[in-house]
HTML snippet that shows the backbone in 3Dmol.js (N, CA, C, O; Angstrom):
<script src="https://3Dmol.org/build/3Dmol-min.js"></script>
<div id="view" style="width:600px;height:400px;position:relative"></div>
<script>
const pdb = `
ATOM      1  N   UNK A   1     -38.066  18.758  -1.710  1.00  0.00           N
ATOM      2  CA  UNK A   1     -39.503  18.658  -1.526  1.00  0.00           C
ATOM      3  C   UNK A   1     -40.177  19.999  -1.812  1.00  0.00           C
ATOM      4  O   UNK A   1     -41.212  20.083  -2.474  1.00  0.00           O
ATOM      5  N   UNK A   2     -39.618  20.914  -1.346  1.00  0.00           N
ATOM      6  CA  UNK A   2     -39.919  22.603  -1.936  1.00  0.00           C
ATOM      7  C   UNK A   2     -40.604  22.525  -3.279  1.00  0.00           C
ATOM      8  O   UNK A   2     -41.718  22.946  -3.592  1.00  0.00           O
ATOM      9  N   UNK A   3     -39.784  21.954  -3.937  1.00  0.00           N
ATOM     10  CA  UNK A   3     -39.797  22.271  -5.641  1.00  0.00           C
ATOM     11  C   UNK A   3     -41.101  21.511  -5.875  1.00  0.00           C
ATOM     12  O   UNK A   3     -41.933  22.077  -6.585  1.00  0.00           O
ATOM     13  N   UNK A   4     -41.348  20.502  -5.458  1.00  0.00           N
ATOM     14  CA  UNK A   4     -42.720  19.520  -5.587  1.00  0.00           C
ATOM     15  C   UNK A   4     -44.156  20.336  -5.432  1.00  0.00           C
ATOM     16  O   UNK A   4     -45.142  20.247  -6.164  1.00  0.00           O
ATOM     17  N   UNK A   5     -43.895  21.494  -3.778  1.00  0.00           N
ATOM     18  CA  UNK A   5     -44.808  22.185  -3.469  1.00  0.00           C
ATOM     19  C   UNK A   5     -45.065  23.195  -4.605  1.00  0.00           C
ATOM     20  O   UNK A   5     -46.170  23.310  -5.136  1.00  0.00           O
ATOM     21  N   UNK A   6     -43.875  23.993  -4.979  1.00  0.00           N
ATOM     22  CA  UNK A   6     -43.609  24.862  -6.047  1.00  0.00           C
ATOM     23  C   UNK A   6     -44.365  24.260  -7.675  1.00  0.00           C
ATOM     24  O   UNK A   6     -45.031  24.909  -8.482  1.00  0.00           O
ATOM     25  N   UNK A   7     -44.146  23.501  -7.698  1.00  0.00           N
ATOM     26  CA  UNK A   7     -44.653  22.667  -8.814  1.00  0.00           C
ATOM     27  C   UNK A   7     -46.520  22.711  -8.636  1.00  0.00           C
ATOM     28  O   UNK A   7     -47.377  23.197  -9.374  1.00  0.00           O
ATOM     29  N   UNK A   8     -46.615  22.022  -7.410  1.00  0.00           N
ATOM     30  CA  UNK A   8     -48.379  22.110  -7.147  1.00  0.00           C
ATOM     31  C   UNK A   8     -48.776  23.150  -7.788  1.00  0.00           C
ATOM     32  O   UNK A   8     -49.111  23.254  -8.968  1.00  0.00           O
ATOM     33  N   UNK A   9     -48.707  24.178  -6.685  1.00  0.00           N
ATOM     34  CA  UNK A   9     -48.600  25.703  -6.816  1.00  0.00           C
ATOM     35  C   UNK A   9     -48.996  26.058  -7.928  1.00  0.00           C
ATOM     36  O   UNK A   9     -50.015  26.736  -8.065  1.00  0.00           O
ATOM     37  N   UNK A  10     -48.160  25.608  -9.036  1.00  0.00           N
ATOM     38  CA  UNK A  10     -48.194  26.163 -10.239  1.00  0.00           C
ATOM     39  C   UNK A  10     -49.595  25.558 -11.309  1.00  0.00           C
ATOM     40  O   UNK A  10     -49.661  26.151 -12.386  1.00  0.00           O
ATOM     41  N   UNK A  11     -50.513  24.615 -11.107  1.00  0.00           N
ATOM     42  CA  UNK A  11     -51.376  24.041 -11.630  1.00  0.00           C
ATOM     43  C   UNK A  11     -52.204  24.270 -11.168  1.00  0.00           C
ATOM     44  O   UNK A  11     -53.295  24.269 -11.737  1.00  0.00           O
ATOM     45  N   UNK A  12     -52.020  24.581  -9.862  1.00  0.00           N
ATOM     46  CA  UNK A  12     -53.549  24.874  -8.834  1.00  0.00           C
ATOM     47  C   UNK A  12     -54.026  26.111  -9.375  1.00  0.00           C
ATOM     48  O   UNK A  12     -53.337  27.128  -9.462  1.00  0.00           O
ATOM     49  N   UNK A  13     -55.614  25.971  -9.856  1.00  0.00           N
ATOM     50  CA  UNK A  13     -56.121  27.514  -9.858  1.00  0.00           C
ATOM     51  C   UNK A  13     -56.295  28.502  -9.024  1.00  0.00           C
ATOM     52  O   UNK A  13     -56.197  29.682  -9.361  1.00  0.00           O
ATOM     53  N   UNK A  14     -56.630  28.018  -7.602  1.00  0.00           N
ATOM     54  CA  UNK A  14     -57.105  29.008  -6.580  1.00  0.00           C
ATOM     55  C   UNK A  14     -57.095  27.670  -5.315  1.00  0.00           C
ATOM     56  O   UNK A  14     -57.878  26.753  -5.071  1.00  0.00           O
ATOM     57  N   UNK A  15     -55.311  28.287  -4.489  1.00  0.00           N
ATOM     58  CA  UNK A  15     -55.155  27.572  -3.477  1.00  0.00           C
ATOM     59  C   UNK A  15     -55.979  28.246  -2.416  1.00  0.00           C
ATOM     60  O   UNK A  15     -56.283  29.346  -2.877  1.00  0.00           O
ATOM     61  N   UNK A  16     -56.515  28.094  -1.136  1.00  0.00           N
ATOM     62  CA  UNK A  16     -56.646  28.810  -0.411  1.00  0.00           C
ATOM     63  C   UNK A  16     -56.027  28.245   0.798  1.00  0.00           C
ATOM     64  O   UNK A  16     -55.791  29.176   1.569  1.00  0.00           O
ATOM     65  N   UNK A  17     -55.732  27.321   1.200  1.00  0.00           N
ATOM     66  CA  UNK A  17     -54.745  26.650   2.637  1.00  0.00           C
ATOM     67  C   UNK A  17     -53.371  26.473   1.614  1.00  0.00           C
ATOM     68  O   UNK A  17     -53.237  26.233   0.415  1.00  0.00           O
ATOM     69  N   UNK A  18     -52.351  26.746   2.850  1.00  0.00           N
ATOM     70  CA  UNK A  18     -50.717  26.248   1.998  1.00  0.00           C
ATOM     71  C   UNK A  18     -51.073  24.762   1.778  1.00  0.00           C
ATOM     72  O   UNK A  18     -52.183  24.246   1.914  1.00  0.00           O
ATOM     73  N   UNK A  19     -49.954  24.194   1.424  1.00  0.00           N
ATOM     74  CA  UNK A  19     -49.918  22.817   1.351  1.00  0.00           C
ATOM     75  C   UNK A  19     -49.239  22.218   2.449  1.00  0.00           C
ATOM     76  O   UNK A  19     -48.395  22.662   3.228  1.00  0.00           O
ATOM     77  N   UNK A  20     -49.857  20.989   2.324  1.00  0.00           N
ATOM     78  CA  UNK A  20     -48.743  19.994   3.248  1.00  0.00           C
ATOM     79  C   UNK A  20     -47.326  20.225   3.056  1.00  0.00           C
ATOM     80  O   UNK A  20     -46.918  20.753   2.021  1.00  0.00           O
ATOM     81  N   UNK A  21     -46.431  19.805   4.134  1.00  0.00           N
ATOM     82  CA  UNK A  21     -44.846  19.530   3.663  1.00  0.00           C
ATOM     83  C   UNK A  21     -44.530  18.147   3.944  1.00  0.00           C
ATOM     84  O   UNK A  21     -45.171  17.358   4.638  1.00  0.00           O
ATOM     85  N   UNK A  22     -43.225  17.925   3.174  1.00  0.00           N
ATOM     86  CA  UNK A  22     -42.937  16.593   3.001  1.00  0.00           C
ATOM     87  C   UNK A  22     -43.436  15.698   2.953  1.00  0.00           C
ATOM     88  O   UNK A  22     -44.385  15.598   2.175  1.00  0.00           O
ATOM     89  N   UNK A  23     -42.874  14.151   4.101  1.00  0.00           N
ATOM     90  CA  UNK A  23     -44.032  13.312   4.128  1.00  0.00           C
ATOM     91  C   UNK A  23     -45.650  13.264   3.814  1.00  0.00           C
ATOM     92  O   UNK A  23     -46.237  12.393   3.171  1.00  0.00           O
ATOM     93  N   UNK A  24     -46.226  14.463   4.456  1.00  0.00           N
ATOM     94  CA  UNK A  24     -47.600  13.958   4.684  1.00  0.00           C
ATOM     95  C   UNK A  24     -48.164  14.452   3.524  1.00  0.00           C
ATOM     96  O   UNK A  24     -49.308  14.076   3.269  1.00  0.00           O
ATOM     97  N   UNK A  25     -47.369  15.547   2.433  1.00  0.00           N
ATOM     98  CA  UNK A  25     -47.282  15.745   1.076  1.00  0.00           C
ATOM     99  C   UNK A  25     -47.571  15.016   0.595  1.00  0.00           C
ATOM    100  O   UNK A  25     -48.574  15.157  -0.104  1.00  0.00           O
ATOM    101  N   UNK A  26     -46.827  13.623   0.643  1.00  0.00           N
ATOM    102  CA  UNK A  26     -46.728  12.471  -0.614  1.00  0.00           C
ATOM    103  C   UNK A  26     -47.368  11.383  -0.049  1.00  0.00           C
ATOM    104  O   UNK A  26     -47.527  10.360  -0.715  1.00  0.00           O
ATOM    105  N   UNK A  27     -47.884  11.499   1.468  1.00  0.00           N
ATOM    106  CA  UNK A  27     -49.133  10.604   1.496  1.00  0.00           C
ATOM    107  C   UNK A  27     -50.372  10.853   0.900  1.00  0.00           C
ATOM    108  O   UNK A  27     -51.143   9.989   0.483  1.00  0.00           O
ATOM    109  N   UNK A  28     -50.531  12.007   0.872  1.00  0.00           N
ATOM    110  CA  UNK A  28     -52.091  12.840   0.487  1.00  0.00           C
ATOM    111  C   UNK A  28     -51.812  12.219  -1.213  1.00  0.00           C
ATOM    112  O   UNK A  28     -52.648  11.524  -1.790  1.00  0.00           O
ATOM    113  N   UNK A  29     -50.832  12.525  -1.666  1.00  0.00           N
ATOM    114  CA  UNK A  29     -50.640  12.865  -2.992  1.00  0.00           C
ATOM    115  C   UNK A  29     -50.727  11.395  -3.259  1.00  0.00           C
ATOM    116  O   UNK A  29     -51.539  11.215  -4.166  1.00  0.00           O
ATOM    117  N   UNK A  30     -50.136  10.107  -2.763  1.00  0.00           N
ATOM    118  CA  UNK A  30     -49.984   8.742  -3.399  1.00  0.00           C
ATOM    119  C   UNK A  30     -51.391   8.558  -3.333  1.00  0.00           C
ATOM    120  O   UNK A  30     -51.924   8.384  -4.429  1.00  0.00           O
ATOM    121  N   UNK A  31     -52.169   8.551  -2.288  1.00  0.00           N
ATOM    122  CA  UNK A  31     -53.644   8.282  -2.255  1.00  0.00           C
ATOM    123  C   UNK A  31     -54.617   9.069  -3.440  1.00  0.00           C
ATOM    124  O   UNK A  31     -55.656   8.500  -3.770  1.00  0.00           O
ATOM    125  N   UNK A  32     -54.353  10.049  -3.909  1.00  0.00           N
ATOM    126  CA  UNK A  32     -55.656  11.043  -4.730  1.00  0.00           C
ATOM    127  C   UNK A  32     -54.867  10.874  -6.236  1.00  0.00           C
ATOM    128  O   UNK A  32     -55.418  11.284  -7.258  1.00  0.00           O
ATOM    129  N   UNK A  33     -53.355  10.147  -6.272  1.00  0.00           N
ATOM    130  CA  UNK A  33     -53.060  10.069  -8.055  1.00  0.00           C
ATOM    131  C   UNK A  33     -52.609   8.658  -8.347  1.00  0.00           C
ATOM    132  O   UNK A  33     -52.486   7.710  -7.571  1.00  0.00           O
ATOM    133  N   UNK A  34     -52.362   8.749  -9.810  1.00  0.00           N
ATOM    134  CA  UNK A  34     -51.842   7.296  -9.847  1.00  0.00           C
ATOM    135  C   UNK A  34     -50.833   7.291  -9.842  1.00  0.00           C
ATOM    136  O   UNK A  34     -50.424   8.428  -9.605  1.00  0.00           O
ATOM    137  N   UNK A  35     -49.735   6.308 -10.040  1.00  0.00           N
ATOM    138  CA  UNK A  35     -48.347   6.262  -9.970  1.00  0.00           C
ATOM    139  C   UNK A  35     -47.922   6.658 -11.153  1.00  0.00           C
ATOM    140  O   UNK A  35     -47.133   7.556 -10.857  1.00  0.00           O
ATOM    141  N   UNK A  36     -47.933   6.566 -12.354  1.00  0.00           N
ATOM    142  CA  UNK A  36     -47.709   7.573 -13.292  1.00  0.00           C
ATOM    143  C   UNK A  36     -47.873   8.814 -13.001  1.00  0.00           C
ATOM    144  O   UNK A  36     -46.847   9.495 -13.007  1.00  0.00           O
ATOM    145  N   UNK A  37     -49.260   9.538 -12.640  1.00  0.00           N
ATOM    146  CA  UNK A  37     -49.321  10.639 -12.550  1.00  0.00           C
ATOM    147  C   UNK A  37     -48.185  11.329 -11.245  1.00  0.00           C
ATOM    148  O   UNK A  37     -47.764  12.484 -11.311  1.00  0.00           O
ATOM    149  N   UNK A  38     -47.978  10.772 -10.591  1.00  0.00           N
ATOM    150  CA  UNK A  38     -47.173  10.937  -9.103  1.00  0.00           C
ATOM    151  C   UNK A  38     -45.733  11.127  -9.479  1.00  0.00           C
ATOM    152  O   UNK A  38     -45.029  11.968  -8.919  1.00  0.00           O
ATOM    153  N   UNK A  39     -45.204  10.158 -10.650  1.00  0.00           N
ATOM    154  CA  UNK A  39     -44.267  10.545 -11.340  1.00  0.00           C
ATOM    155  C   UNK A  39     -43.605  11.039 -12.039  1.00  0.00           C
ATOM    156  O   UNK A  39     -42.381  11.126 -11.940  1.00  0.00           O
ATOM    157  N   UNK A  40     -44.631  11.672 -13.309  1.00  0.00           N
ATOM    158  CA  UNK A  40     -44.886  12.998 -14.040  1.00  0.00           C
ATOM    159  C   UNK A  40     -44.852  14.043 -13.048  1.00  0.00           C
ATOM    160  O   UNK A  40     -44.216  15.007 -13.473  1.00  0.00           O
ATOM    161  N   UNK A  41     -45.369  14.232 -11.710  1.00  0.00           N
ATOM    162  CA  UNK A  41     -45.476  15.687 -11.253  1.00  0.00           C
ATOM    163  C   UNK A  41     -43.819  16.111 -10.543  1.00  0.00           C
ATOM    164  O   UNK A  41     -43.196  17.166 -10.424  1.00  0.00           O
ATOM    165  N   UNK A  42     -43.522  14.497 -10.134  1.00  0.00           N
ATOM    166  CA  UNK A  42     -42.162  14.596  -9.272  1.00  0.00           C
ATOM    167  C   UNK A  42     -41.139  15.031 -10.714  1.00  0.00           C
ATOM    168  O   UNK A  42     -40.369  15.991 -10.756  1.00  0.00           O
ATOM    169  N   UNK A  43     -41.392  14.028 -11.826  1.00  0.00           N
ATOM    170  CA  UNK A  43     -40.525  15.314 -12.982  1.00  0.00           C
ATOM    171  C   UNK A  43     -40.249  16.675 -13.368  1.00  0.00           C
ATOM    172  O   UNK A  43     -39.181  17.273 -13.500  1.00  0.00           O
ATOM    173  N   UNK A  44     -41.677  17.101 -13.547  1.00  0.00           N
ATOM    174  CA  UNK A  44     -42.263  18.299 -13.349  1.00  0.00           C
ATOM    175  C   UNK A  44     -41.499  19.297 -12.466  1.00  0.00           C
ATOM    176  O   UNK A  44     -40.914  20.322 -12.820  1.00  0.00           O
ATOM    177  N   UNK A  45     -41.622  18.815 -11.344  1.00  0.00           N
ATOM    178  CA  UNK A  45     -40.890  19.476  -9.909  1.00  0.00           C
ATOM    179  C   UNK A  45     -38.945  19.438 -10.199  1.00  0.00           C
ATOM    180  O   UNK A  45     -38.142  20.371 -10.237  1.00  0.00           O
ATOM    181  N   UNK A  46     -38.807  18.396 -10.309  1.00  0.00           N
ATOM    182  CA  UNK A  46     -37.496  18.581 -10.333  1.00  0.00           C
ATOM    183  C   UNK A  46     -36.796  18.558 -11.890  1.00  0.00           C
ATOM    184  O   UNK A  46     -35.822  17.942 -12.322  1.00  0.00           O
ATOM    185  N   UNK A  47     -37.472  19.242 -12.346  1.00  0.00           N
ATOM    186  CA  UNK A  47     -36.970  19.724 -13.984  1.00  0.00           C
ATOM    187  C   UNK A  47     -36.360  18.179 -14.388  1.00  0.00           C
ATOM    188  O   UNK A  47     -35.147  17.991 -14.294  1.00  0.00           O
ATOM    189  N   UNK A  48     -37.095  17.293 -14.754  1.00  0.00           N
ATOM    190  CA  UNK A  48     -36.355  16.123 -15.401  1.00  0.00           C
ATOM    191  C   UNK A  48     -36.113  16.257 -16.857  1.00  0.00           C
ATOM    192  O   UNK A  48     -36.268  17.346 -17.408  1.00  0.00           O
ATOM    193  N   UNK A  49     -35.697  15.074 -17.581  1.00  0.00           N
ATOM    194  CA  UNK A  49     -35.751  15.663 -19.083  1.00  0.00           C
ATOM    195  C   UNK A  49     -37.058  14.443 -19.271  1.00  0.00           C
ATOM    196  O   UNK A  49     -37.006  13.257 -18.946  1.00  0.00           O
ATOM    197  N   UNK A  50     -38.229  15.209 -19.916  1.00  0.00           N
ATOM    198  CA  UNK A  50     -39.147  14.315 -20.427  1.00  0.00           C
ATOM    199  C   UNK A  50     -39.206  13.272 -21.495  1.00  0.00           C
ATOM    200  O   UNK A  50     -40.085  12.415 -21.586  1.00  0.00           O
ATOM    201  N   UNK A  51     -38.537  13.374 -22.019  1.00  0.00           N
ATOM    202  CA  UNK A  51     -38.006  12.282 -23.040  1.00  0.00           C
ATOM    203  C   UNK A  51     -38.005  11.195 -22.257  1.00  0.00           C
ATOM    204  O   UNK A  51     -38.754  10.226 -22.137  1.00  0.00           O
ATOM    205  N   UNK A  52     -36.917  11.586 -21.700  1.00  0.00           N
ATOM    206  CA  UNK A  52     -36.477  10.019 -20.959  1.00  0.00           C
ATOM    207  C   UNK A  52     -38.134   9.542 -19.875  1.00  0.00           C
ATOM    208  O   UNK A  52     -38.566   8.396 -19.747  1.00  0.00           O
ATOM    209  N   UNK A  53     -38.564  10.442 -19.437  1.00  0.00           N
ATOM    210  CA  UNK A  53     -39.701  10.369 -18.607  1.00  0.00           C
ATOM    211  C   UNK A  53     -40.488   9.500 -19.508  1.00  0.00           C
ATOM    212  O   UNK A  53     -40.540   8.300 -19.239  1.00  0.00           O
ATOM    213  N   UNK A  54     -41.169  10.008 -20.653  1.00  0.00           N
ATOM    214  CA  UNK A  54     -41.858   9.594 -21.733  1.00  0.00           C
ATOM    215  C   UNK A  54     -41.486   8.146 -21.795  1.00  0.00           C
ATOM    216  O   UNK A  54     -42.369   7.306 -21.621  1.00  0.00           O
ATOM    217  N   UNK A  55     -40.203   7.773 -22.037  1.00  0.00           N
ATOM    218  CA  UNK A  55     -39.732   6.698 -21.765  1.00  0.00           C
ATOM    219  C   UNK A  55     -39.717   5.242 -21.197  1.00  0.00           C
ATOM    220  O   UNK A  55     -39.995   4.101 -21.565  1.00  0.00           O
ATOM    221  N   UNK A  56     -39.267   5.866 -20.160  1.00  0.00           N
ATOM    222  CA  UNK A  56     -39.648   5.119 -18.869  1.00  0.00           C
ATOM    223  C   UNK A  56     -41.152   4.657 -18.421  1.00  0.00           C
ATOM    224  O   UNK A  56     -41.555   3.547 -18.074  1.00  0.00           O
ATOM    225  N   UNK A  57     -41.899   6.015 -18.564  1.00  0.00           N
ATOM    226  CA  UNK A  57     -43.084   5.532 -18.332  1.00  0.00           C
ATOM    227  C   UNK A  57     -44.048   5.231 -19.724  1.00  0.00           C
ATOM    228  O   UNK A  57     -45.223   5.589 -19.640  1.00  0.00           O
ATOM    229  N   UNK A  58     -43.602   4.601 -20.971  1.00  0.00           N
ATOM    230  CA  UNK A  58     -43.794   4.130 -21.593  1.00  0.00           C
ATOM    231  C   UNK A  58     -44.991   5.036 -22.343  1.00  0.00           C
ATOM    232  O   UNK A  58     -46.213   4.932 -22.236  1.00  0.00           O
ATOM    233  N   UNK A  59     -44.244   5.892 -23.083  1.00  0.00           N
ATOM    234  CA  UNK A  59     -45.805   6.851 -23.044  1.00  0.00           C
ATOM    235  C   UNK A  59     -45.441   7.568 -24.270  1.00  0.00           C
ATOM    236  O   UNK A  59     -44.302   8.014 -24.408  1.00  0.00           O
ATOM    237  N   UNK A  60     -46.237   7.687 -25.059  1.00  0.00           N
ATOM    238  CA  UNK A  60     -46.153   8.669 -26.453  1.00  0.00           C
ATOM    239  C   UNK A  60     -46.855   9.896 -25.981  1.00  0.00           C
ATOM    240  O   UNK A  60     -47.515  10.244 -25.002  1.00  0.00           O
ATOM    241  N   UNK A  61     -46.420  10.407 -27.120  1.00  0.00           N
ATOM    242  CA  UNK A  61     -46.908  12.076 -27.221  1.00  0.00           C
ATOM    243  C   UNK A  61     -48.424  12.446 -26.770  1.00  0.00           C
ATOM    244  O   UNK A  61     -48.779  13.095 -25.786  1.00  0.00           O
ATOM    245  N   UNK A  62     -49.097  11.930 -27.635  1.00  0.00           N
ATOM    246  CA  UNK A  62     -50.891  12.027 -26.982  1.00  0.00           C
ATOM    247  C   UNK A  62     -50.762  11.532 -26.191  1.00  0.00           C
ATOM    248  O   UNK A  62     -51.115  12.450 -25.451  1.00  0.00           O
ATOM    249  N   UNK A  63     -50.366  10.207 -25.050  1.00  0.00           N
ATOM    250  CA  UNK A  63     -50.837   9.504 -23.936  1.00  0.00           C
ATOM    251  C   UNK A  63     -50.297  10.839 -22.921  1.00  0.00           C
ATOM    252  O   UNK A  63     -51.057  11.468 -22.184  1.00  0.00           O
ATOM    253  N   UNK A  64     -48.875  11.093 -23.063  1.00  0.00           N
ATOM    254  CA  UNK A  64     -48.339  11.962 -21.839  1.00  0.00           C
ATOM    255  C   UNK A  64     -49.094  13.366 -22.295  1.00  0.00           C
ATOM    256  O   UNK A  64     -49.225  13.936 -21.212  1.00  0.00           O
ATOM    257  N   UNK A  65     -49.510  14.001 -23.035  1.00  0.00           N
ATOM    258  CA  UNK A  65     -50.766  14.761 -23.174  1.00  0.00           C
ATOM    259  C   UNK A  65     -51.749  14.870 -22.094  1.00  0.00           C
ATOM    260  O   UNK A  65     -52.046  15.860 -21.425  1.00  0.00           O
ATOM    261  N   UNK A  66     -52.242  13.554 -22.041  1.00  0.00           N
ATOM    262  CA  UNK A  66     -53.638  13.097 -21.588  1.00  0.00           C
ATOM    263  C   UNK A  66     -53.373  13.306 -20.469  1.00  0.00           C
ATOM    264  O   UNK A  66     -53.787  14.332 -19.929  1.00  0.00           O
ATOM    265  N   UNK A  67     -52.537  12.311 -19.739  1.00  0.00           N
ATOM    266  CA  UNK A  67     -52.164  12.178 -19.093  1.00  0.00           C
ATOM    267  C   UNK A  67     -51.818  13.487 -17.942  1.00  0.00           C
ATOM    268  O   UNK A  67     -52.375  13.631 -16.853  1.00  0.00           O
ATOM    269  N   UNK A  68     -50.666  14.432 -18.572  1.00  0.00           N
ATOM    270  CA  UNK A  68     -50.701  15.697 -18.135  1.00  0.00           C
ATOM    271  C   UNK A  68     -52.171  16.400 -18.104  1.00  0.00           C
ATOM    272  O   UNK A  68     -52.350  16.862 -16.977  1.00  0.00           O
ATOM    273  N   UNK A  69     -53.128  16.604 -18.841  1.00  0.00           N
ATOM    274  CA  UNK A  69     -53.842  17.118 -18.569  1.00  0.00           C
ATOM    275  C   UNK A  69     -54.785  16.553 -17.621  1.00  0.00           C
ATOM    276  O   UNK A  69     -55.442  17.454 -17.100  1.00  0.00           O
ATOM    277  N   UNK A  70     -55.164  15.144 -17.114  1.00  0.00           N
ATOM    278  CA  UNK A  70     -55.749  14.480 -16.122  1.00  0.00           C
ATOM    279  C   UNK A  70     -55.072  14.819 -14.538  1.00  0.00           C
ATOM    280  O   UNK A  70     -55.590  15.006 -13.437  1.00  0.00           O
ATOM    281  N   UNK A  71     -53.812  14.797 -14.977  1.00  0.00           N
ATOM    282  CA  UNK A  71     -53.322  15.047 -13.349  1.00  0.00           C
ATOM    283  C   UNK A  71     -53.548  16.464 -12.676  1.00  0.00           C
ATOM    284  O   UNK A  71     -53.747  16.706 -11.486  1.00  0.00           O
ATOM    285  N   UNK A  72     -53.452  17.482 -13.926  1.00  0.00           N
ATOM    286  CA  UNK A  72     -54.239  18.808 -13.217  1.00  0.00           C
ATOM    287  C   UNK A  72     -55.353  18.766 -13.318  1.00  0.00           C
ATOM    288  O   UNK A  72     -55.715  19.216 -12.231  1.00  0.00           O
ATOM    289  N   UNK A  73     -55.765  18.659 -13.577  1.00  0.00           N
ATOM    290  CA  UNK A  73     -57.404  18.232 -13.497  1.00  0.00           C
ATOM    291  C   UNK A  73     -57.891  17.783 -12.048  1.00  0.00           C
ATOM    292  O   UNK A  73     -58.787  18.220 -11.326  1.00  0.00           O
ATOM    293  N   UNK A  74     -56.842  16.605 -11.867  1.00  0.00           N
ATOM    294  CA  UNK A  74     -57.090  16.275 -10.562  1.00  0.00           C
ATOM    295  C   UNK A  74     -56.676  17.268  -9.489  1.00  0.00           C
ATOM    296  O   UNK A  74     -57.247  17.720  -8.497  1.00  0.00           O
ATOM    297  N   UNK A  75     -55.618  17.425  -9.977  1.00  0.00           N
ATOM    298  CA  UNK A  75     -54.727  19.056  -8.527  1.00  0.00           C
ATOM    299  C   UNK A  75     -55.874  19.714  -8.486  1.00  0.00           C
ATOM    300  O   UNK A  75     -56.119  19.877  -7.291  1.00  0.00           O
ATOM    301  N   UNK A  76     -57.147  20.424  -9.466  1.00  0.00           N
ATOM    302  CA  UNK A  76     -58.017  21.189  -9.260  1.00  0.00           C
ATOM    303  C   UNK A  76     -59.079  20.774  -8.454  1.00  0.00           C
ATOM    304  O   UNK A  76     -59.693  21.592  -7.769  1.00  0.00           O
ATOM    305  N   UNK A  77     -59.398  19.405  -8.466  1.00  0.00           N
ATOM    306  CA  UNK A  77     -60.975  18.992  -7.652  1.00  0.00           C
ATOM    307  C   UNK A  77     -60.455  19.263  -6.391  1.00  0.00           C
ATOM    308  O   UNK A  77     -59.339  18.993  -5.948  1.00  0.00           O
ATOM    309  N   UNK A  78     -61.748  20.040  -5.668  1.00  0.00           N
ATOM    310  CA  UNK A  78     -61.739  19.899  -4.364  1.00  0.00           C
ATOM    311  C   UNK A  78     -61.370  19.127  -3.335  1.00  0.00           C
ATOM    312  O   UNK A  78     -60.756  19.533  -2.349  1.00  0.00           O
ATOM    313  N   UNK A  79     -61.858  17.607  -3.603  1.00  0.00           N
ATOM    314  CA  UNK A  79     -61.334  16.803  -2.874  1.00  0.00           C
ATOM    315  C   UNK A  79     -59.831  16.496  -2.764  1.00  0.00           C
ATOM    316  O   UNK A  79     -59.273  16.113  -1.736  1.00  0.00           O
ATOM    317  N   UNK A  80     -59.221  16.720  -4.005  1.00  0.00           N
ATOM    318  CA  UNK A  80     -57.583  16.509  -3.978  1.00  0.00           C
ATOM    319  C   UNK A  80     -56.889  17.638  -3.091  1.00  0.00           C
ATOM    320  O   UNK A  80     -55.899  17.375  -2.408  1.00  0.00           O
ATOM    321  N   UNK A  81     -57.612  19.246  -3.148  1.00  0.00           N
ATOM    322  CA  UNK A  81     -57.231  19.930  -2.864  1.00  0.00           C
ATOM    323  C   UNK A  81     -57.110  19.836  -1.157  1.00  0.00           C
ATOM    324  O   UNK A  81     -56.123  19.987  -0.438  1.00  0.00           O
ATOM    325  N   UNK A  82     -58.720  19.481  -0.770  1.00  0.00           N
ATOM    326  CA  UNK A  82     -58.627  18.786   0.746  1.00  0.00           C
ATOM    327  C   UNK A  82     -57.172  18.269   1.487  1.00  0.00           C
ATOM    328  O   UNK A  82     -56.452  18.746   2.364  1.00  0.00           O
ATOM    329  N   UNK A  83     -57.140  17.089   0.689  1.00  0.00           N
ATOM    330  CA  UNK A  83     -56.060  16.387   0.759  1.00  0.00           C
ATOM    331  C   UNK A  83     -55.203  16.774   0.852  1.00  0.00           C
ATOM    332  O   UNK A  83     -54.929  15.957   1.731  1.00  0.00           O
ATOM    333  N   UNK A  84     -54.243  17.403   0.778  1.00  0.00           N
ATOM    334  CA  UNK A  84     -52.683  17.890  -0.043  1.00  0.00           C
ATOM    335  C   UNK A  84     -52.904  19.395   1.151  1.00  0.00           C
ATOM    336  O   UNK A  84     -51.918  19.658   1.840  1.00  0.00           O
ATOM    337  N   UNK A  85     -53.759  19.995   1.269  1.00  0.00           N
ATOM    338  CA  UNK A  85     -53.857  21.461   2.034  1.00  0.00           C
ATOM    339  C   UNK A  85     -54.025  20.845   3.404  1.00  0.00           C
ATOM    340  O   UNK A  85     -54.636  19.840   3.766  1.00  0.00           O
ATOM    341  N   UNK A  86     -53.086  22.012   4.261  1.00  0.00           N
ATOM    342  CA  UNK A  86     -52.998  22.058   5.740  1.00  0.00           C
ATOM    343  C   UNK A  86     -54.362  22.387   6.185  1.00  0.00           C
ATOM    344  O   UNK A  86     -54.610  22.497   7.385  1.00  0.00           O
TER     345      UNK A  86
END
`;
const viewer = $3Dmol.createViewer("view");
viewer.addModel(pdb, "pdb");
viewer.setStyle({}, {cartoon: {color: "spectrum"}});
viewer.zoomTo();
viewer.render();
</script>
């Protein structure tokens, strides 16, 4: 679960509260993304191979693009940030 936080971390422009841990992590987080995006970040976090990600979640080059760039997008709005911060 570390690596997930570690992962946030890394997209967020300007955290100012830590983050949640564990559980209440991935409640905040199922509520403010979609399930694609929730699954891309858990890749992300635990170094998956994206190919296969791409894959699975049925996704070409521009979509997982988009896609990546929507989910930080979202890590940045305030309200997500609410969410997810202690």
């Amino acid at each position: 679960m570390l690596t997930l936080n570690i992962e946030i971390e890394k997209h967020i422009n300007k955290l100012v509260n830590p983050l949640k841990e564990g559980d209440d992590l991935q409640e905040a987080l199922k509520l403010k993304l979609t399930k694609k995006e929730l699954k891309l970040l858990k890749a992300w976090a635990n170094g998956s191979d994206l190919d296969a990600l791409k894959k699975q979640l049925n996704l070409d080059d521009e979509r997982y693009g988009e896609l990546s760039s929507k989910l930080i997008k979202k890590l940045n709005q305030e309200k997500t940030k609410q969410a997810i911060c202690i």
